[in-house]
C-alpha positions as CSV (number, residue, x, y, z in Angstrom):
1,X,23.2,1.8,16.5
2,X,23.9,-1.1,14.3
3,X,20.3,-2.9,15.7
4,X,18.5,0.5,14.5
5,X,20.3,0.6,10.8
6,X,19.4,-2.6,10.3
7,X,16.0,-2.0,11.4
8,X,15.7,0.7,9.4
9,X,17.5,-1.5,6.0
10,X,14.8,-3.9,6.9
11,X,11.8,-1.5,6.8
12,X,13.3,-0.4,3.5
13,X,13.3,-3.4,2.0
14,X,9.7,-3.9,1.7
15,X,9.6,-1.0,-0.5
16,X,12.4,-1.8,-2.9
17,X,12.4,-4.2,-6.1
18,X,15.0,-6.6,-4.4
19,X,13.7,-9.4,-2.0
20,X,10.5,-7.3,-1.8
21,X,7.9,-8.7,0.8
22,X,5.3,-6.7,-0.4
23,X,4.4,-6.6,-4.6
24,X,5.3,-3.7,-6.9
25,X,1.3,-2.7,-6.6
26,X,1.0,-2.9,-2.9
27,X,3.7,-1.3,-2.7
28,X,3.1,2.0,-4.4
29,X,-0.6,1.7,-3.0
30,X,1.3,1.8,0.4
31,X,3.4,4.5,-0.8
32,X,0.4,6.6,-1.5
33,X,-1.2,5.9,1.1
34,X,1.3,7.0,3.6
35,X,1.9,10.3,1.4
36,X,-2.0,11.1,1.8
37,X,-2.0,10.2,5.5
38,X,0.4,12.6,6.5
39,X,-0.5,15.1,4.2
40,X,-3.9,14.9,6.3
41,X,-2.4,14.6,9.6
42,X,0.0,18.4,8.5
43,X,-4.1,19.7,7.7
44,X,-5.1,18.5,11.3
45,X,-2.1,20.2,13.1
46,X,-2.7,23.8,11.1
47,X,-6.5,23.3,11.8
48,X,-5.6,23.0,15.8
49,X,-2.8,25.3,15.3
50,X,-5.9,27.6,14.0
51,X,-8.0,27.8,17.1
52,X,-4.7,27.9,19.5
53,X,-3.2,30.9,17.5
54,X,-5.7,32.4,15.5
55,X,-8.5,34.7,16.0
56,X,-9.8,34.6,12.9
57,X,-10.7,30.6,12.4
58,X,-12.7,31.2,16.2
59,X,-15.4,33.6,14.4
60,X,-16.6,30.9,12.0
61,X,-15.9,27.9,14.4
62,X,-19.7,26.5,13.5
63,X,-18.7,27.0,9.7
64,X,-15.6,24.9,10.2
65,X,-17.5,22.0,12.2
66,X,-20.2,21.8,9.7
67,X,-17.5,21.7,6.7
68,X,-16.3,18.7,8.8
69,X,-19.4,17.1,8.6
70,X,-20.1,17.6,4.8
71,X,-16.6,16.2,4.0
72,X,-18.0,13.1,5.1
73,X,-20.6,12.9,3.8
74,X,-18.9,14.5,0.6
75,X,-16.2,11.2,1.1
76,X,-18.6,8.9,1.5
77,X,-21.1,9.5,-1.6
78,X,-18.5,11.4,-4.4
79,X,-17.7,8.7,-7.1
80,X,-14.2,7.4,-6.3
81,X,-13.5,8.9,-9.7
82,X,-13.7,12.3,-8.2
83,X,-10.3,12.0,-7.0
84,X,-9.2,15.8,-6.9
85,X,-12.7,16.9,-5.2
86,X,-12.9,13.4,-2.7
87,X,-8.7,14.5,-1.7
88,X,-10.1,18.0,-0.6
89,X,-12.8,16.4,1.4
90,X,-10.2,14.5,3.1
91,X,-8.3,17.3,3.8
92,X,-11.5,19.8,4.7
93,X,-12.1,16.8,7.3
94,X,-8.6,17.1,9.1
95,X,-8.6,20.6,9.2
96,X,-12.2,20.3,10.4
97,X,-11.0,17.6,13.0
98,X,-8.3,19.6,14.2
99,X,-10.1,22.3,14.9
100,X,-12.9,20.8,17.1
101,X,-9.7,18.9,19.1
102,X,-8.6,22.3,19.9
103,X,-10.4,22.8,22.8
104,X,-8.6,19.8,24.1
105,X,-5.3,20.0,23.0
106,X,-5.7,23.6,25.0
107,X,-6.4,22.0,28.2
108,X,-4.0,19.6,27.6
109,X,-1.3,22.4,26.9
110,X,-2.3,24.6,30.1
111,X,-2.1,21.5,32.5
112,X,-0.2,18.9,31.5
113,X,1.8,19.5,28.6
114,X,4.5,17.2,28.7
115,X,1.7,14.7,28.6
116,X,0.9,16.0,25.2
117,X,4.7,15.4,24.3
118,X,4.5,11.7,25.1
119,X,1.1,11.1,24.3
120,X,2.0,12.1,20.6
121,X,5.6,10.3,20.3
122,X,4.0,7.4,21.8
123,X,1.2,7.1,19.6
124,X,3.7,7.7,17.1
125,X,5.7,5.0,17.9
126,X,3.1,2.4,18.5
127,X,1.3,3.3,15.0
128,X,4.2,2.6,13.4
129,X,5.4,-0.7,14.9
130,X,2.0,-2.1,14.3
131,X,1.7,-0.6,10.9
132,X,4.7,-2.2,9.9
133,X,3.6,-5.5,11.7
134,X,0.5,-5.8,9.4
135,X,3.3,-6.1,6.2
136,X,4.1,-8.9,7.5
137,X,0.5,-10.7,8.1
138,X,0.2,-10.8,4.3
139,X,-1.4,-14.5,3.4
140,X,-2.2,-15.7,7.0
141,X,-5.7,-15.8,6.3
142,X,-6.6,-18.0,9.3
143,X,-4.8,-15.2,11.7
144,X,-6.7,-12.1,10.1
145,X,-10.1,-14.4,11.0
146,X,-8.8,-14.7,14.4
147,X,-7.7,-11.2,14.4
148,X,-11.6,-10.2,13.7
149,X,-12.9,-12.2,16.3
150,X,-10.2,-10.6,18.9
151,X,-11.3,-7.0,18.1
152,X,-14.9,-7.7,18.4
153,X,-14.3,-8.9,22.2
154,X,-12.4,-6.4,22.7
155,X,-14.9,-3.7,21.3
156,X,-17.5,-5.5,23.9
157,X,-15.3,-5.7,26.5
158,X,-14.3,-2.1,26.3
159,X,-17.9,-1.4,26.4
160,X,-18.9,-3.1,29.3
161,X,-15.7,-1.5,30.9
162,X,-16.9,2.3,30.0
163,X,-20.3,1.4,31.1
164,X,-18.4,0.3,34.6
165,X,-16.5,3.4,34.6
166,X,-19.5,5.7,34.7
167,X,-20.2,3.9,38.6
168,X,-16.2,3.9,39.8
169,X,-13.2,5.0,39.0
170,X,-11.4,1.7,39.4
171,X,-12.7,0.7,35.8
172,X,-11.3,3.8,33.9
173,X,-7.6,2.7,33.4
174,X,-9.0,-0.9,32.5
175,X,-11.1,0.7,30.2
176,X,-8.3,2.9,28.2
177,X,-5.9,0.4,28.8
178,X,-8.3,-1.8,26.1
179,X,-8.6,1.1,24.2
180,X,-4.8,1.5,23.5
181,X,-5.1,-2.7,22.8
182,X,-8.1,-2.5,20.4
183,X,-7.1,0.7,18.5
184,X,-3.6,-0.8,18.0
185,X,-4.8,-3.9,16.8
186,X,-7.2,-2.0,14.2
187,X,-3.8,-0.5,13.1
188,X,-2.8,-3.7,12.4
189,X,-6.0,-4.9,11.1
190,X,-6.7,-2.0,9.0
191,X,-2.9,-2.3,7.6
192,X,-3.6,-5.8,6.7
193,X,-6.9,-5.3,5.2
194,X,-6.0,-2.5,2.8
195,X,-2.9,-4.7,1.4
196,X,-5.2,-8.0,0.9
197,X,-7.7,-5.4,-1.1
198,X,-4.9,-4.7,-3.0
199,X,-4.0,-7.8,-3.8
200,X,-6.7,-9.1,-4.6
201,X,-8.2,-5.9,-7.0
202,X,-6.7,-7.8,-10.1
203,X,-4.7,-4.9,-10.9
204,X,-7.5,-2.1,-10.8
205,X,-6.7,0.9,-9.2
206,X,-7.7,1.0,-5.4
207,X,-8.9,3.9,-3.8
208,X,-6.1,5.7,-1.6
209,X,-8.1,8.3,-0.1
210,X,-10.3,5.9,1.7
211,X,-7.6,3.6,3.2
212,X,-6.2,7.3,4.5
213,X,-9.7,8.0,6.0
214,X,-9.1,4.6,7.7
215,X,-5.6,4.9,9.1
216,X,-6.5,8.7,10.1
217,X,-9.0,7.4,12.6
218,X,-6.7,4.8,13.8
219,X,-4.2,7.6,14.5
220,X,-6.3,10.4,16.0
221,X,-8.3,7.5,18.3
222,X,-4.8,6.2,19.7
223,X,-3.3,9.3,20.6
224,X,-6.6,10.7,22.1
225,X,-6.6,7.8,24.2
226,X,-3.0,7.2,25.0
227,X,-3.0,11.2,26.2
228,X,-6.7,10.0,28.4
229,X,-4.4,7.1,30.1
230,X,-2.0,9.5,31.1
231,X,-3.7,12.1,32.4
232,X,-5.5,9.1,34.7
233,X,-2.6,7.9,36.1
234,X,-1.0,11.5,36.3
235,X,-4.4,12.8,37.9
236,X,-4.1,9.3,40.4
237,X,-0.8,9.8,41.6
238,X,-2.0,13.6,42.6
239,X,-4.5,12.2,44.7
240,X,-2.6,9.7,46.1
241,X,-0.3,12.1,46.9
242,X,-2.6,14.7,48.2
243,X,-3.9,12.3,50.9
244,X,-0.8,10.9,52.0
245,X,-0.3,14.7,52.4
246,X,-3.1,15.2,54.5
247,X,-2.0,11.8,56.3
248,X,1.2,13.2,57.4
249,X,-0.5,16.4,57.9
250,X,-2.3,14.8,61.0
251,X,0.0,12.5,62.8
């Protein structure tokens, strides 16, 4: 208990005005930040909580997906300027986004739900440890280059490793196993990226809503693929299980 309060001192720290780690800008950019993201992940859950639950939202499910798509583009070309009409592109996205995971958090639901449980408070967990590690990779320029060159082998060799997976099955944990590396490490990347803009914006105003886009995806990505290596290794272990089944079955 004493290990997790001062855990928890420490991670408030970086936020306060005393022996601050981060500066008074990065900090409320941060602040923001984190507000916005789960502000978007809260329009995410209602949008999947809409196709689980409600009838309605399943009539105009092509209407939804297409609003999806014109938040993007509505994100990528409105003048960050626009801040009140960009914030509701962000959050027509989620909603969007949360709705075309539906489908999968249904499956997910009917056959392995406990999967879903620790799939989320994993993701959760992980997000936030390397979150919190990219406050701390602040000036270490020369390990943010190295950083870069890391996630671009591991983007080809998670590549080659779906392209192996499509000819055996033996590749598919390697292959999601990577992705749970790279995504995390884009956590960390990303986390590091938006403070060094910050710092180095010479006090102009830095657009939140973006750096939320950012994060968003990291999120989303890592539980999507943490819940995929589960439901390997849970769908393994049934086979094993099944012959050893039909093993004994036969002696």
């Amino acid at each position: 208990m004493d290990i997790l309060l001062q855990a928890t001192q420490s991670f408030a720290n970086m936020f306060s005005n005393e022996n601050a780690v981060l500066s008074e800008p990065v900090r409320r950019h941060l602040r923001e930040v984190y507000l916005l993201l789960g502000s978007t992940l809260i329009c995410a859950a209602f949008g999947c909580w809409g196709y689980l639950y409600v009838d309605f939202f399943s009539r105009f499910s092509g209407i939804i997906s297409l609003s999806g798509l014109a938040s993007i583009f509505g994100l990528i070309f409105l003048s960050t300027t626009r801040k009140t009409l960009r914030l509701a592109c962000l959050f027509a996205f989620a909603f969007s986004d949360g709705f075309i995971l539906g489908p999968f958090i249904e499956e997910g639901l009917n056959h392995y739900e406990e999967l879903i449980h620790t799939a989320f408070w994993s993701a959760l967990v992980v997000f936030g440890s390397f979150s919190v590690a990219g406050f701390f990779t602040t000036g270490r320029r020369q390990q943010f280059y190295q950083l870069s060159i890391l996630l671009s082998f591991l983007s080809a060799g998670s590549l080659i490793f779906a392209f192996a997976s499509m000819f055996t099955q033996k590749f598919a944990t390697l292959h999601l196993l990577l992705g749970v590396v790279s995504i995390s490490l884009y956590v960390l990347y990303d986390t590091h990226l938006i403070i060094r803009r910050v710092e180095q914006s010479m006090g102009e105003k830095v657009d939140p809503i973006t750096d939320t886009f950012k994060l968003y995806k990291d999120a989303v990505e890592l539980f999507f693929v943490i819940y995929r290596l589960l439901v390997t290794q849970k769908e393994k272990e049934e086979r094993s299980r099944k012959r050893e089944e039909r093993r004994r079955k036969y002696l």
